[in-house]
C-alpha positions in Angstrom: 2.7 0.8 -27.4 3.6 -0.4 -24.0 6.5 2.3 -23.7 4.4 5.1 -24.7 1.8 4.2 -22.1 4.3 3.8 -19.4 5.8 7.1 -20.2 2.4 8.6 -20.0 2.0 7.2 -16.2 5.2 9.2 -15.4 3.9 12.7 -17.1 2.4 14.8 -14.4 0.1 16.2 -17.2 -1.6 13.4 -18.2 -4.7 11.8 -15.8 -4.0 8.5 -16.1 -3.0 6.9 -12.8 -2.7 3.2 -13.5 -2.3 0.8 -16.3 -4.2 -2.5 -15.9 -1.9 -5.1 -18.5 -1.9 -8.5 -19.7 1.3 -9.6 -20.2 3.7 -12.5 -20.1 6.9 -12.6 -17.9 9.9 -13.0 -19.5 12.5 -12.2 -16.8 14.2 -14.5 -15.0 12.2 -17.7 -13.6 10.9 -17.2 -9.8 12.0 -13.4 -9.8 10.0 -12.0 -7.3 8.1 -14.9 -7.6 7.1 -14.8 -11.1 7.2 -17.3 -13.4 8.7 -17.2 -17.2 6.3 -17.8 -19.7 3.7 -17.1 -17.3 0.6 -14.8 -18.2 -0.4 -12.0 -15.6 -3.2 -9.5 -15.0 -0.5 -6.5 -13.6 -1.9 -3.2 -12.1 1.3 -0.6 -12.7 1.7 2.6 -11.3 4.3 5.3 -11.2 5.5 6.2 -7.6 6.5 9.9 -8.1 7.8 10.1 -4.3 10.0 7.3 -5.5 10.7 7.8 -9.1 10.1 4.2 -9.8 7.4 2.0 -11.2 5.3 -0.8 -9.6 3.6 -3.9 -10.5 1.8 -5.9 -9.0 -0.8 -9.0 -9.7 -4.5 -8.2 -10.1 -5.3 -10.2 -7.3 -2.3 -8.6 -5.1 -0.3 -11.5 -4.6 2.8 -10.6 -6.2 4.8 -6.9 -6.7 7.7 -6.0 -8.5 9.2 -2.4 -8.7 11.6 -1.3 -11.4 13.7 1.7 -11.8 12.3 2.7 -15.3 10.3 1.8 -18.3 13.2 0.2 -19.9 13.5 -2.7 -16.9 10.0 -3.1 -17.1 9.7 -3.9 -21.0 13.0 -6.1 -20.3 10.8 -8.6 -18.1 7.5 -8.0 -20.0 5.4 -8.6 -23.2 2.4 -7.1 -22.9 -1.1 -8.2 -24.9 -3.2 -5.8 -23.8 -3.0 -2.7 -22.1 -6.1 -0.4 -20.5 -5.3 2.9 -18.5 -7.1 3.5 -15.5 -8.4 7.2 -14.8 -7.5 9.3 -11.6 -10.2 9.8 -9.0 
């Protein structure tokens, strides 16, 4: 589920622009200031210019970008997952 929505993000075809997840960190403890075992509300977008992804809190406090949907998933368990439309 959460791979096929992140894929999604990087298909030009598709509209959405953003995923809005709940999910639990599982990386490494204070990684970019996360913690592990800790439950976020993540905003994640696919920079194109960049050809990576970004997440960052809801509330903007704390970002993490990764190289692919693979080191996302590694750091990640998502419970929820609702794409955000383009404008």
């Amino acid at each position: 589920m959460l791979e096929r929505a992140l894929n999604d993000l990087k298909n030009p075809k598709t509209k959405t622009a953003y995923l809005q997840i709940l999910a639990t960190f599982t990386g490494a403890d204070g990684s970019m200031g996360f913690t592990t075992g800790q439950r976020y509300e993540l905003i994640v977008r696919y920079i194109r210019s960049r050809g990576t992804f970004e997440a960052r809190t809801k509330d903007g406090r704390l970002y993490c970008p990764y190289q692919s949907a693979g080191s996302f998933m590694k750091n990640w368990t998502a419970s929820a997952i609702q794409k955000g439309a383009q404008t």
